[in-house]
C-alpha positions in Angstrom: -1.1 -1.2 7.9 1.8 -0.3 6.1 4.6 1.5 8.3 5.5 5.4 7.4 7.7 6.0 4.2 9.8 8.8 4.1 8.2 10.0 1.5 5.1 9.8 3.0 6.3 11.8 6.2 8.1 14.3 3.8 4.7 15.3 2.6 2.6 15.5 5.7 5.9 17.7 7.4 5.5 20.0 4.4 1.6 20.5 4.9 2.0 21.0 8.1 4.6 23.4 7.8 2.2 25.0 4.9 -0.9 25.2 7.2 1.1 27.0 9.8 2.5 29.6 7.6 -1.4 29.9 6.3 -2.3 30.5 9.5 0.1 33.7 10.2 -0.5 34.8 6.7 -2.4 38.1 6.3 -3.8 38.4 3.3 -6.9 36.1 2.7 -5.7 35.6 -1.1 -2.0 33.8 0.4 -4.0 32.5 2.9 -6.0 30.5 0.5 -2.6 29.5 -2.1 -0.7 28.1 1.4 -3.9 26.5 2.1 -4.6 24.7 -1.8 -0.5 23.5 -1.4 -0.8 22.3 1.8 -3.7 20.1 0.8 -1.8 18.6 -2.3 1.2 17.9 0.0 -1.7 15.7 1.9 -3.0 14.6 -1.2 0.6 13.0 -2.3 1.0 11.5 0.7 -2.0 10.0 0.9 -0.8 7.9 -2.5 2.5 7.0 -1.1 0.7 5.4 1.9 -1.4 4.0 -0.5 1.2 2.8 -2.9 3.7 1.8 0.7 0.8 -0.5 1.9 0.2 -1.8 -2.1 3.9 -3.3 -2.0 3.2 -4.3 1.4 0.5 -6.9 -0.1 2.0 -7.7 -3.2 5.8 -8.7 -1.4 3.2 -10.6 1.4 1.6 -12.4 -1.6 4.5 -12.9 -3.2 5.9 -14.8 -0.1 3.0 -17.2 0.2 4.0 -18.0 -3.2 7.1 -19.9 -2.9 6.3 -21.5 -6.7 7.3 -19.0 -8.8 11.0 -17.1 -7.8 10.8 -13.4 -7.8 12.4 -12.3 -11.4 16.1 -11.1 -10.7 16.4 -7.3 -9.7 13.2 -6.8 -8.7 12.4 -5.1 -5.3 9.7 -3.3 -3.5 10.7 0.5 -4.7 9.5 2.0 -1.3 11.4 -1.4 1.0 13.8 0.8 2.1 11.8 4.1 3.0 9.5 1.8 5.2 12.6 1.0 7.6 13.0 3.3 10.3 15.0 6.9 9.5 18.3 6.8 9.6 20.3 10.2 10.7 21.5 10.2 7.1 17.6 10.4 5.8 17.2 13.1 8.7 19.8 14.7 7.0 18.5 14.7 3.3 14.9 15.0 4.7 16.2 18.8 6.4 17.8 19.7 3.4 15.3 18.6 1.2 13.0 21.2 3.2 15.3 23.9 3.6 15.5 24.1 0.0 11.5 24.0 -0.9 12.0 26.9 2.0 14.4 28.9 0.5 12.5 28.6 -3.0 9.3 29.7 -1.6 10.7 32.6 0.2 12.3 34.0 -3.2 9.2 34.1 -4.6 7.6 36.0 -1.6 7.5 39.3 -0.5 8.3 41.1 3.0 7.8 39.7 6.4 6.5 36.2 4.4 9.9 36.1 2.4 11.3 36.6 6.1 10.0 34.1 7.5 10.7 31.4 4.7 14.1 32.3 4.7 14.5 32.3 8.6 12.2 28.5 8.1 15.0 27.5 5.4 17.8 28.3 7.8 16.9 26.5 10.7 15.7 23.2 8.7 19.6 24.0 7.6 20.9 24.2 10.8 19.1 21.1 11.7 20.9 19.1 9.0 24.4 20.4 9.8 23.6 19.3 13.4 23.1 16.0 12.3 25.9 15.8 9.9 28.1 16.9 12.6 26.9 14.1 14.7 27.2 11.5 12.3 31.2 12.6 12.0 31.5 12.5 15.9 29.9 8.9 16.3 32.0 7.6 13.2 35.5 9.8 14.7 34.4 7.5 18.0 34.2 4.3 15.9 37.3 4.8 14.4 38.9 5.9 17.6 37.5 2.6 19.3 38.7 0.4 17.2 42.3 1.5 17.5 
């Protein structure tokens, strides 16, 4: 089974996220948009597990064939995304969310444009956390190796 992309775990964060709001929503009508979204999120990441365990198979097959070289350049497009995160993909990955956030809760209205915005901030804070880690442990590398 092919491991989680990043992409993949983009997708199934944001449905989640989506159901949630569904499920505080109070009219049946937003209910049902949250709802229809969060099930494309699912949808799309659905394919990129689908396509992640595709180049799974075709770099395994390629392996067993040790006749014919890979052509220059080529690599699996989702090799890197199927390592484990990095803080540095945490990082884009909260932003990435904070953003889809803050565009949903502009086109919102009251206590829903509320709580997108309030969604968008923490997913903000998150990644300003992490940044400011990253600086601390490479401020200790640097430090270390004086």
């Amino acid at each position: 089974m092919a491991k989680t992309s990043l992409v993949e775990m983009r997708f199934r964060l944001r449905a989640e996220e989506l159901r949630t709001v569904a499920g505080t929503a109070t009219q049946a009508q937003n209910r049902q948009f949250l709802i229809n979204i969060a099930a494309d999120y699912e949808s799309l990441a659905n394919r990129a597990e689908l396509l992640a365990a595709l180049n799974e198979r075709v770099a395994r097959t390629d392996s067993r064939d040790a006749g014919s070289p890979e052509p220059e350049g080529a690599e699996n497009v989702l090799e890197q995304d199927s390592k484990s995160l990095t803080l540095d993909d945490k990082v884009q990955l909260y932003r990435d969310m904070a953003a889809d956030a803050s565009v949903l809760g502009g086109a919102a209205e009251g206590w829903t444009r509320k709580g997108w915005v309030a969604l968008s901030e923490s997913w903000t804070k998150l990644a300003d956390d992490l940044e400011d880690e990253l600086k601390h442990r490479w401020w200790r590398k640097v430090d270390a190796a004086k």
